[in-house]
C-alpha positions as CSV (number, residue, x, y, z in Angstrom):
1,X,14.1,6.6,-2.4
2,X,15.2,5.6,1.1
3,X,17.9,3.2,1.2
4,X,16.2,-0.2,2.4
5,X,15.3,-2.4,0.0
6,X,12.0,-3.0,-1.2
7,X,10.0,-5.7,-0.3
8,X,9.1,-8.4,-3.1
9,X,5.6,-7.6,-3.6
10,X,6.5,-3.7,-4.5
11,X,9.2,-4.6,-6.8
12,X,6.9,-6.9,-8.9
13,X,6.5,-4.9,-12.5
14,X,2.7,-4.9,-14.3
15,X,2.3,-7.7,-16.4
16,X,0.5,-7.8,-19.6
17,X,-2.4,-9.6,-17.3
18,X,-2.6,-6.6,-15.2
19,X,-1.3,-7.3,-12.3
20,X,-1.3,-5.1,-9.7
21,X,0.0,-5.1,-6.5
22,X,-0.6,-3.6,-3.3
23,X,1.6,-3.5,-0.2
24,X,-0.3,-6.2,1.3
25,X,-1.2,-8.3,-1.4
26,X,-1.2,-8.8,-5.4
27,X,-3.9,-9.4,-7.7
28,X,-4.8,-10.0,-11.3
29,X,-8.3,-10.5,-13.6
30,X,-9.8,-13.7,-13.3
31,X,-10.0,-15.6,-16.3
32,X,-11.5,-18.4,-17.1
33,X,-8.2,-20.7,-17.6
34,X,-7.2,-19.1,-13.5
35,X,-11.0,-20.1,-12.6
36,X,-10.4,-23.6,-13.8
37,X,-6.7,-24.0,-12.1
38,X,-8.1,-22.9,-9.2
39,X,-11.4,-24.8,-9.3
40,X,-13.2,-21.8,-9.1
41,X,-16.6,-21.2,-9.9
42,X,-16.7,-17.5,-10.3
43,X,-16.4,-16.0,-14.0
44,X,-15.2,-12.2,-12.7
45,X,-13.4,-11.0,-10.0
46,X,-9.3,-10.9,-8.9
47,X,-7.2,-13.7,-8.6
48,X,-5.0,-13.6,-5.2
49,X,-1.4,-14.2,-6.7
50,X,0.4,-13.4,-3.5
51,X,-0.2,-12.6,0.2
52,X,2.1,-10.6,2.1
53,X,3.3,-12.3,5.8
54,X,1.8,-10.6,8.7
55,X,-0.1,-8.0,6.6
56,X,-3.9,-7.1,7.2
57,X,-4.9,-9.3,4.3
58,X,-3.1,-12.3,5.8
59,X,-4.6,-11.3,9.1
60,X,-7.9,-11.8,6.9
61,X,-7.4,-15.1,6.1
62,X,-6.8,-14.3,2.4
63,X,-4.8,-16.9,0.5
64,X,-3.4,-16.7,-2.9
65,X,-5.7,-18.9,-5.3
66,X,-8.5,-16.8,-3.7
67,X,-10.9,-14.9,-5.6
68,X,-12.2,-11.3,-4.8
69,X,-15.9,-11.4,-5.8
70,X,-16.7,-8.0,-4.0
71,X,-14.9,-5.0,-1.6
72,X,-17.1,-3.2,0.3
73,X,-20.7,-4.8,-1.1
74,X,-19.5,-3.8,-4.6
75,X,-18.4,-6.3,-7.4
76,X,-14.5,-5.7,-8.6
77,X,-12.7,-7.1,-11.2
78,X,-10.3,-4.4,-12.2
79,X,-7.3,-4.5,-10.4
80,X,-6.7,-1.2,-10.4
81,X,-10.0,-0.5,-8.7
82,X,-9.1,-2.7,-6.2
83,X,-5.7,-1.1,-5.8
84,X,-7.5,2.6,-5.6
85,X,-10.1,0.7,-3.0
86,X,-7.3,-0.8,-0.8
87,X,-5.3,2.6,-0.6
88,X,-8.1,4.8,0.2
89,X,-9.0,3.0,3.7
90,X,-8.0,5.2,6.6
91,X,-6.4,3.5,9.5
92,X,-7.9,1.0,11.5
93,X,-10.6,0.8,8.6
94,X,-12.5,-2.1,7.7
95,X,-14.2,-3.3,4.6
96,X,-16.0,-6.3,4.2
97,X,-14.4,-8.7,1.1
98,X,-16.6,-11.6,-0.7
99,X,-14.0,-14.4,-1.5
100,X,-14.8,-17.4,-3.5
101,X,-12.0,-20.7,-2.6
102,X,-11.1,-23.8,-4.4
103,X,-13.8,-25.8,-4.9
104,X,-16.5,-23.4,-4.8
105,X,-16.7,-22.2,-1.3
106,X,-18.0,-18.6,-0.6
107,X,-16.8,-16.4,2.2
108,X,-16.6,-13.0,4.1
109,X,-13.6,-11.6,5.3
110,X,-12.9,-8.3,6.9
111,X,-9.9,-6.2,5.8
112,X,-8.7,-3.8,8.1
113,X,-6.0,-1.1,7.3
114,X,-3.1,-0.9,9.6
115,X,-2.6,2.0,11.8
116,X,0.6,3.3,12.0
């Protein structure tokens, strides 16, 4: 381990809800209850719990309350799908992302890896 500290989003631990968290953002299952709060429409995909500042998925547009209906053209609700997704983009790579925000509204976005 290097001695910085780590930022909050990697020191969040797996909850029982599956959480799982990337450098740049976390995610857990929608459920229904997390569809309703959020007045989403969707009945699968990731809830957006947290964005990271200045990170490609905030450069995205990606809020937390989102949902991720789709990465890449293909439907996710596992967040450790996601998570496998996410870290296999090479730098400077972009994937298309199907969000669903409050209220019903459906969206692209494109994630982008960073380069180093």
């Amino acid at each position: 381990m290097s001695g910085s500290a780590p930022t909050p989003l990697t020191t969040r631990p797996l909850l029982c809800r599956r959480t799982v968290t990337s450098p740049w953002l976390s995610v857990e299952p929608l459920t229904p209850d997390t569809a309703r709060q959020y007045r989403l429409s969707a009945r699968s995909g990731l809830l957006v719990t947290e964005v990271a500042p200045d990170s490609p998925g905030a450069a995205a547009g990606i809020k937390p309350g989102d949902a991720i209906i789709e990465v890449s053209r293909r439907p996710v609700s596992d967040p450790a799908v996601f998570r496998q997704i996410v870290a296999a983009l090479k730098p400077g790579e972009s994937v298309p992302v199907y969000l669903q925000r409050g209220g019903g509204r459906n969206e692209y976005v494109m994630l982008t890896a960073p380069k180093p």
